[in-house]
C-alpha positions as CSV (number, residue, x, y, z in Angstrom):
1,X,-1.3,65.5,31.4
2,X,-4.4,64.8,29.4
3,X,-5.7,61.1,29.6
4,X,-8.6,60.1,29.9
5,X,-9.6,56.1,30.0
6,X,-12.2,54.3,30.1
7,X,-13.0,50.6,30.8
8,X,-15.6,48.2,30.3
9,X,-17.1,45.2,28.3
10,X,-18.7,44.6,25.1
11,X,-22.2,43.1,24.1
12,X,-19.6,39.4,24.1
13,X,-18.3,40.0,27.6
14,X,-14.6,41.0,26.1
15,X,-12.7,43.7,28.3
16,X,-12.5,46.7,26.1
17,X,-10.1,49.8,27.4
18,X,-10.4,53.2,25.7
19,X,-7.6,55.4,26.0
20,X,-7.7,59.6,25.0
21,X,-4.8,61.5,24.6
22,X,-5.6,65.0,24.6
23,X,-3.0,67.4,24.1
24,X,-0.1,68.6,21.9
25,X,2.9,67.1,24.7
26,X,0.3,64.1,25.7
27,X,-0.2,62.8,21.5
28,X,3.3,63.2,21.1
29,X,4.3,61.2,24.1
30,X,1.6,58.6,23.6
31,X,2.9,57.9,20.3
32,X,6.7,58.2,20.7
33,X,6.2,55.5,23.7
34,X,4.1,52.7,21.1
35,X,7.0,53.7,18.7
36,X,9.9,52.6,20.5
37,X,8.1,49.6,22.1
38,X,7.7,46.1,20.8
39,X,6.5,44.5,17.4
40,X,2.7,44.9,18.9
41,X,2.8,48.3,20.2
42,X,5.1,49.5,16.9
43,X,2.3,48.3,14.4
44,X,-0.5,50.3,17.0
45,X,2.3,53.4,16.7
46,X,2.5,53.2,12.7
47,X,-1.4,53.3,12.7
48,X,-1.7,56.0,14.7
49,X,1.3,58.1,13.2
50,X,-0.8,57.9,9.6
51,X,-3.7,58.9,11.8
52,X,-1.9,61.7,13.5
53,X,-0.1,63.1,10.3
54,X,-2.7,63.5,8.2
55,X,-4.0,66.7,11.1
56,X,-2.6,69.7,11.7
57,X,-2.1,69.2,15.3
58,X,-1.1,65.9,15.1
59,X,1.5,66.9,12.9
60,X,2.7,70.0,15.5
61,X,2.5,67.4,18.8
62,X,5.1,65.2,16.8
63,X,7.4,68.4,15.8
64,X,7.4,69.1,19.5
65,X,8.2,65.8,20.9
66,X,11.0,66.1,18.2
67,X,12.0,69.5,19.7
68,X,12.0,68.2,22.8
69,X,14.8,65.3,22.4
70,X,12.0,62.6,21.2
71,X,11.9,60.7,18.2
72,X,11.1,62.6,15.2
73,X,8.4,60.8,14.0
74,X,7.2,63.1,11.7
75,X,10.2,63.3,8.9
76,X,12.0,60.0,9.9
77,X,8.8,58.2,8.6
78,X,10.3,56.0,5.9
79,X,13.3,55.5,8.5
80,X,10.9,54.0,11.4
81,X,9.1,52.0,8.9
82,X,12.2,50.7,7.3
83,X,13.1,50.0,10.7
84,X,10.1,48.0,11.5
85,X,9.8,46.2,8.0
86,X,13.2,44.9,9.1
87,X,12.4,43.7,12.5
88,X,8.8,42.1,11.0
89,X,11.2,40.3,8.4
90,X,13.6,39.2,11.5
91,X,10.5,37.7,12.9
92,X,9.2,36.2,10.5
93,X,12.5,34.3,10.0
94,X,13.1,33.3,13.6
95,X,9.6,32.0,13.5
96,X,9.7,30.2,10.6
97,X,13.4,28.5,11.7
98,X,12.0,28.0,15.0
99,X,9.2,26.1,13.0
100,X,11.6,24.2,10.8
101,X,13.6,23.1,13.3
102,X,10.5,21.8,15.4
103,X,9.3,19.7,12.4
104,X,13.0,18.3,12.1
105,X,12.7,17.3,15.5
106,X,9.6,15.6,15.6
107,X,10.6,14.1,12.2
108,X,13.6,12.2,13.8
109,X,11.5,11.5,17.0
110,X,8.4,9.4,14.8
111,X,10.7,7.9,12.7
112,X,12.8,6.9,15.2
113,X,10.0,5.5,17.3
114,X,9.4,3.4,13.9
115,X,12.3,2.2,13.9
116,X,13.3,3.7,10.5
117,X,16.1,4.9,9.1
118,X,15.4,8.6,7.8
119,X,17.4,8.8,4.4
120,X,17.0,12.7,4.9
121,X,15.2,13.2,1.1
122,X,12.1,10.4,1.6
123,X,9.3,12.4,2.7
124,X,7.1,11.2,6.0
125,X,3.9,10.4,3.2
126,X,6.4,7.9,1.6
127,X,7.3,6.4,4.5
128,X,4.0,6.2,5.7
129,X,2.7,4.4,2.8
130,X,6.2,1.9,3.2
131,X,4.3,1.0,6.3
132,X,0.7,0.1,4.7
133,X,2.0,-1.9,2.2
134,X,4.2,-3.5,4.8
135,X,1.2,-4.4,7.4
136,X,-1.1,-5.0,4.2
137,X,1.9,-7.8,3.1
138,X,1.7,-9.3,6.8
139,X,-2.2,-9.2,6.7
140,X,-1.7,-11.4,3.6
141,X,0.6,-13.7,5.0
142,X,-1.7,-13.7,8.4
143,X,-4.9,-14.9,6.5
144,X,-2.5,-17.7,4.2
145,X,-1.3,-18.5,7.8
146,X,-5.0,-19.3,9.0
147,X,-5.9,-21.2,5.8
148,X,-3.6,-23.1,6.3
149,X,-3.9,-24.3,9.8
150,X,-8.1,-24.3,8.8
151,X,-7.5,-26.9,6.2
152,X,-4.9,-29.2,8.2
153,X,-7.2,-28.9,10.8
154,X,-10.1,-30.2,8.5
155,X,-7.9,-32.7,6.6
156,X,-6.5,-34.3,10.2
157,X,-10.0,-34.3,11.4
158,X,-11.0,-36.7,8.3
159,X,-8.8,-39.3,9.3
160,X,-9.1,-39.6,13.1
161,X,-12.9,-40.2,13.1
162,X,-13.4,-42.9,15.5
163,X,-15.0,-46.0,14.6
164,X,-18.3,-46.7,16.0
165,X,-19.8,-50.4,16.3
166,X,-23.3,-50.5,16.0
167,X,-23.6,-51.7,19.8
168,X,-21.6,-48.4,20.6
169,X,-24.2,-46.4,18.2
170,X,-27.1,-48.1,19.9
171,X,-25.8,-47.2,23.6
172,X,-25.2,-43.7,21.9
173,X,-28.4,-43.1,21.2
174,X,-30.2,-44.2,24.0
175,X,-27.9,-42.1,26.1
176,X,-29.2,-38.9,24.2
177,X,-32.5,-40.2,24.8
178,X,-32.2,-40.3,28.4
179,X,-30.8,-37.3,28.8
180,X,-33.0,-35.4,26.5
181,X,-36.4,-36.8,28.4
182,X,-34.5,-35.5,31.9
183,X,-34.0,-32.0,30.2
184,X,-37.6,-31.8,29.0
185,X,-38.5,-33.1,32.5
């Protein structure tokens, strides 16, 4: 076998690994194993295929690992890339259902915690601006609310003055005499 690695890290302190296959059996091995691994290593093995295909050697390492019981990876190209458009597509669609579904789900959980009833069509924007009208309506009745109780307040407060005498007014204000010249004192 001809590998050689190398490790180390780059000017941002990120681990970088180089790998070197040297070899017609070792470039053919290298790339049938990314070929037949998953959606990460396949999209690395259709790089380096175009890489390896466009050289004479690279194209004789892939004949052999054909020869050899591999994949041909040579003349099956538009098969393995069919192959890998389709699982790409798969993916795409599990992810986006998987995405769907989670947004149905926290859908039914706010709206729940709400305490509305989803209609299934409304969109969350419209029932979000439901709920500022809906505290702007009870801000409105809050403030007429506290008017209200303001202006009794004032209007109750006219007619229970207490009636002063002018002794009582007299004793009054000597009171706030005295204890004005003990404050100061």
């Amino acid at each position: 076998m001809s590998y050689q690695t190398r490790a180390y890290d780059n000017e941002h302190g990120d681990p970088v690994v180089v790998l070197v296959a040297d070899g017609t059996h070792d470039v053919g091995r290298l790339a049938g194993l990314l070929a037949s691994g998953n959606c990460e290593q396949s999209d690395l093995a259709r790089t380096i295929l175009r890489q390896v295909r466009r050289h004479n050697g690279g194209r004789a390492a892939l004949q052999m690992l054909a020869a050899h019981g591999g994949p041909d990876l040579l003349h099956d190209v538009a098969k393995v890339e069919a192959e890998h458009e389709a699982e790409y597509l798969d993916v795409i669609a599990a992810t986006r259902q998987m995405a769907n579904d989670a947004n149905a789900a926290l859908r039914a959980k706010l709206l729940a915690a709400l305490g509305i009833d989803d209609d299934g069509e409304t969109p969350l924007a419209g029932y979000v601006d439901q709920l500022i009208a809906e505290r702007d309506a009870l801000m409105a009745a809050l403030r007429l609310q506290a008017t209200v109780i303001v202006r009794a307040n004032e209007w109750r407060a006219q007619f229970e003055k207490p009636v002063q005498w002018p002794r009582q007014a007299a004793l009054i204000a000597a009171l706030d005499a005295l204890n004005e010249q003990q404050a100061s004192a």
